[in-house]
C-alpha positions in Angstrom: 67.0 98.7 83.0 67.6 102.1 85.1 67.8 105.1 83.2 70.5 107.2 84.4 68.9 110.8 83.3 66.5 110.5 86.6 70.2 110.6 89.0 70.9 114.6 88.6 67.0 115.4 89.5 67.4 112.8 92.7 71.2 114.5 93.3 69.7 118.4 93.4 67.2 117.2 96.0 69.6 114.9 98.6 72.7 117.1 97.6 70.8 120.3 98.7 69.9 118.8 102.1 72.4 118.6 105.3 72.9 114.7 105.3 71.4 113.5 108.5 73.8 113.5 112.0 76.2 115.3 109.9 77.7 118.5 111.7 78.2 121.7 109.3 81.6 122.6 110.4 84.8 120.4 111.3 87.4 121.0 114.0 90.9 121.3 113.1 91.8 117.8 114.4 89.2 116.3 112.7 90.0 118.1 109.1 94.4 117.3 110.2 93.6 113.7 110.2 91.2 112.8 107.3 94.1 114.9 105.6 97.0 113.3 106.5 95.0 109.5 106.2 94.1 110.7 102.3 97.5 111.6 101.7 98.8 108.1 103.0 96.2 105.6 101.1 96.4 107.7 97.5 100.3 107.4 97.9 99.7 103.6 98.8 97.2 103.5 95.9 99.8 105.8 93.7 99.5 104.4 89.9 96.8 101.5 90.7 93.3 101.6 89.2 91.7 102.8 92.8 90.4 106.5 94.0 90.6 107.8 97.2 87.7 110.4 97.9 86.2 112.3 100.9 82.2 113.2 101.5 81.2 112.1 98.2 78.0 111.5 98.0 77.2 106.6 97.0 73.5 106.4 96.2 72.1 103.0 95.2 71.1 102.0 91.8 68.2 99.2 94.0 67.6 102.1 96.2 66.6 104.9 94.7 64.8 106.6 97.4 67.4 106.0 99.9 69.7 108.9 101.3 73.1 108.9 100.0 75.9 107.4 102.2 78.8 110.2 102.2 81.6 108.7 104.6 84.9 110.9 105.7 87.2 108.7 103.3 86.0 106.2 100.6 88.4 103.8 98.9 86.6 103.1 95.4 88.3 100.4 92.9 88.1 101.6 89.3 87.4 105.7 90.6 89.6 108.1 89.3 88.5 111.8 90.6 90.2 113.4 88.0 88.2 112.0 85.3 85.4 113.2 86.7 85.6 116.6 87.9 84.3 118.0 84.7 80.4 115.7 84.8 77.3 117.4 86.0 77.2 113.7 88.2 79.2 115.1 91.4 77.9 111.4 93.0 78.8 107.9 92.5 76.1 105.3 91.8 77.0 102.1 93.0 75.7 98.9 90.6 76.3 101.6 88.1 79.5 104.0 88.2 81.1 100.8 89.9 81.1 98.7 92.9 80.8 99.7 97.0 84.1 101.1 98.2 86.5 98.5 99.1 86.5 100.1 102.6 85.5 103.4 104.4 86.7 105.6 107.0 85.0 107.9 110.2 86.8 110.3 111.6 85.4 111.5 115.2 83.5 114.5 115.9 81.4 115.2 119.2 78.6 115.4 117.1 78.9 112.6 115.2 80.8 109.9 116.6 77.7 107.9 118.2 76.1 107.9 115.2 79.3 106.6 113.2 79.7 103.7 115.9 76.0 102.5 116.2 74.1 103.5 112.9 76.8 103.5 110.1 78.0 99.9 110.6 75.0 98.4 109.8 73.9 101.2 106.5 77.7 100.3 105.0 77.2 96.9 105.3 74.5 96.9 104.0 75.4 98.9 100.4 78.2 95.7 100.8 81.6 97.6 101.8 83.7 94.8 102.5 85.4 96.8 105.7 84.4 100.4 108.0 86.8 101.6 110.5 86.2 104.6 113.1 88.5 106.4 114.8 88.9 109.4 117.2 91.3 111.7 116.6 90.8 113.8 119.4 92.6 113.2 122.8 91.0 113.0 125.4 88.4 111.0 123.4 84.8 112.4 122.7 83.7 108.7 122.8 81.9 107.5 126.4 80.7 104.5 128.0 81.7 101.4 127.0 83.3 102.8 123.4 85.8 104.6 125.6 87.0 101.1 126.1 88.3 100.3 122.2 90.6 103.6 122.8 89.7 105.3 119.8 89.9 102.9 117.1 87.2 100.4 116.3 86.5 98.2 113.2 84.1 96.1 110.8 84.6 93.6 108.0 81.8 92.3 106.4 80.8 88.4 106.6 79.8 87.9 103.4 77.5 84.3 103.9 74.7 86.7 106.2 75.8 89.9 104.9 76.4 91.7 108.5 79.3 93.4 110.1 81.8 91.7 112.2 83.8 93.3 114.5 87.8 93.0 113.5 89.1 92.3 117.0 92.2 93.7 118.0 96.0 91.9 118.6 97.2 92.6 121.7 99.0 95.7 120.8 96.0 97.3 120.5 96.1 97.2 115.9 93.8 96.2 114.2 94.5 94.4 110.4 92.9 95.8 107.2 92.5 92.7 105.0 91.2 95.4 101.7 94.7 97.4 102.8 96.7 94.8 104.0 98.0 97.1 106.6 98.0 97.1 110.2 96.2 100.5 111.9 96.6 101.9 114.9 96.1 105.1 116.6 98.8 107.2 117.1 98.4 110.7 118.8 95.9 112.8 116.3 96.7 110.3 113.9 95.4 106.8 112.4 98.8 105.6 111.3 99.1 102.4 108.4 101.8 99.8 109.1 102.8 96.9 106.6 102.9 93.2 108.4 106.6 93.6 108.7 105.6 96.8 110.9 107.1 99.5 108.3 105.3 102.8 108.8 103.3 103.6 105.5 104.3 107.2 104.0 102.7 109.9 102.6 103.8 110.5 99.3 105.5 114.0 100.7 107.1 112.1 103.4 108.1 109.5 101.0 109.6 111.5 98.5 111.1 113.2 101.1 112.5 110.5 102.9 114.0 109.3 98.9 115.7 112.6 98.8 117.0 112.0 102.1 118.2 108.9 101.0 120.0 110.2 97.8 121.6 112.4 99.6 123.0 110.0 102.1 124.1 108.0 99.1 126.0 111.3 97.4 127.4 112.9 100.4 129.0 109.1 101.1 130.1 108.7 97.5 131.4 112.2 98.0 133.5 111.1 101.1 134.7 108.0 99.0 136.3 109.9 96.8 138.0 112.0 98.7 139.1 109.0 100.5 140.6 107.9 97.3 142.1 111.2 96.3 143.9 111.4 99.6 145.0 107.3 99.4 146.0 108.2 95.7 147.5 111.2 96.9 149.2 109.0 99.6 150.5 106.7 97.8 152.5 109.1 94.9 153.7 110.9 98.1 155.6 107.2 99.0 156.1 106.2 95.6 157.9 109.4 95.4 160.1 109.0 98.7 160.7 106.0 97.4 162.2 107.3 94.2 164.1 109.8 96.5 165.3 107.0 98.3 166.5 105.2 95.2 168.3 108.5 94.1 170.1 109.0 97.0 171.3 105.6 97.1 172.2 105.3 93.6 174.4 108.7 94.6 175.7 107.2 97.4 176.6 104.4 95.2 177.9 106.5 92.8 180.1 108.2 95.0 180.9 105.3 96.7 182.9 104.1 93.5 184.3 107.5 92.6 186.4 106.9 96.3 187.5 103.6 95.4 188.6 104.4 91.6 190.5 107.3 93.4 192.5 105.2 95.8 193.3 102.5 93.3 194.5 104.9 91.1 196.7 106.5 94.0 198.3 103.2 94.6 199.0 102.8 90.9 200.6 105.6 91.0 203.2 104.7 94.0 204.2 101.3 92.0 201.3 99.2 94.0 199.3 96.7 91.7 195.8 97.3 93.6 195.4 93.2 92.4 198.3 91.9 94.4 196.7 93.2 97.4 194.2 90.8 97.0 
């Protein structure tokens, strides 16, 4: 059984130390689109029992000795960050904390992006994370040679009968399908965008919320207009049941006067001797 109080001594010594290939600093493109790809999986991943994290530190419970993995973007079943950010254990111990991530993400650097493509495949498969995708956010691309060919987006999915990486090969728009996100990715400008199999764009949770509010008001501002539409027909319609009414009146004093002119003239002829019948 592995005692857990030997972890913080092993953390203070690798957690100390510059991981190896890692640069120091991150350019701006680099730092926009790990952003913007952590906002998009924790809103997919909104109110389910899996954490999104970025350059934390997955030793091995087998592997003691080994460096820690620390990839741009982990996505770790049964993590939540927030329960944690109050334990001296800043890491996460995998066949102890929990399983591998379900899947990992690179984001290219110039200084790292050869060691993501030709090193990191092989150390993530082999701490058994089921998929690892790279991609280069910067345009033109820092990759060369033959990577310049998978324009900026390249992909793993571990077989799991030899244990070894096997490259997800592209459709022939150029995607590329997460089986652990069930999404479809694709580089788009700066940006590694996530598409549902229908081909709906996934959101941020901003630009979801954002895109409800948009929505509701859509949905008021045509309610809105329905109602005044129904005022004015309302309006409309007591405007012609009024004429109407008018109408009514007047003829009923046409009528009225009508009969007056009649009564007049019979009585006229009564009064010369004429019985208004026997002109019938």
């Amino acid at each position: 059984m592995t005692i857990k109080t030997n972890h913080i001594e092993i953390e203070h010594y690798y957690d100390s130390q510059q991981l190896e290939g890692e640069e120091l600093t991150q350019s701006f493109a680099h730092y926009v689109a790990i952003q913007y790809l952590i906002a998009v999986l924790e809103w997919f991943f909104y109110g389910k029992n899996v954490g999104v994290v970025s350059n934390v530190n997955f030793y091995q419970i087998e592997h003691l000795k080994d460096p820690p993995k620390s990839p741009d973007i982990a996505v770790v079943e049964g993590l939540v960050p927030e329960e944690r950010t109050n334990e001296d254990n800043p890491s996460y111990w995998i066949g102890d904390d929990g399983p591998p991530p379900l899947v990992v993400f690179e984001v290219a650097s110039k200084e790292t992006w050869l060691n993501d493509l030709e090193t990191k495949p092989k150390s993530y498969a082999g701490i058994g994370i089921p998929e690892y995708f790279s991609f280069d956010p910067n345009e033109p691309s820092v990759w060369t040679g033959t990577w310049r060919e998978q324009l900026r987006l390249v992909g793993w999915r571990l077989d799991t009968l030899s244990g070894e990486y096997r490259r997800v090969e592209k459709d022939g728009a150029g995607r590329l399908w997460s089986e652990q996100l069930q999404s479809w990715l694709t580089i788009e400008d700066k940006h590694l965008r996530l598409y549902t199999r229908e081909g709906e764009l996934r959101l941020t949770g901003f630009e979801a919320q954002t895109q409800r509010a948009a929505l509701e008001r859509a949905r008021a501002e045509a309610q809105a207009r329905r109602a005044e539409a129904q005022t004015q027909e309302a309006a409309l319609e007591r405007a012609r049941a009024e004429a109407q009414a008018q109408r009514a009146e007047a003829q009923a004093q046409e009528a009225a006067l009508e009969r007056a002119r009649v009564e007049k003239l019979l009585e006229l002829l009564r009064q010369k001797g004429i019985n208004p019948d026997d002109l019938i």
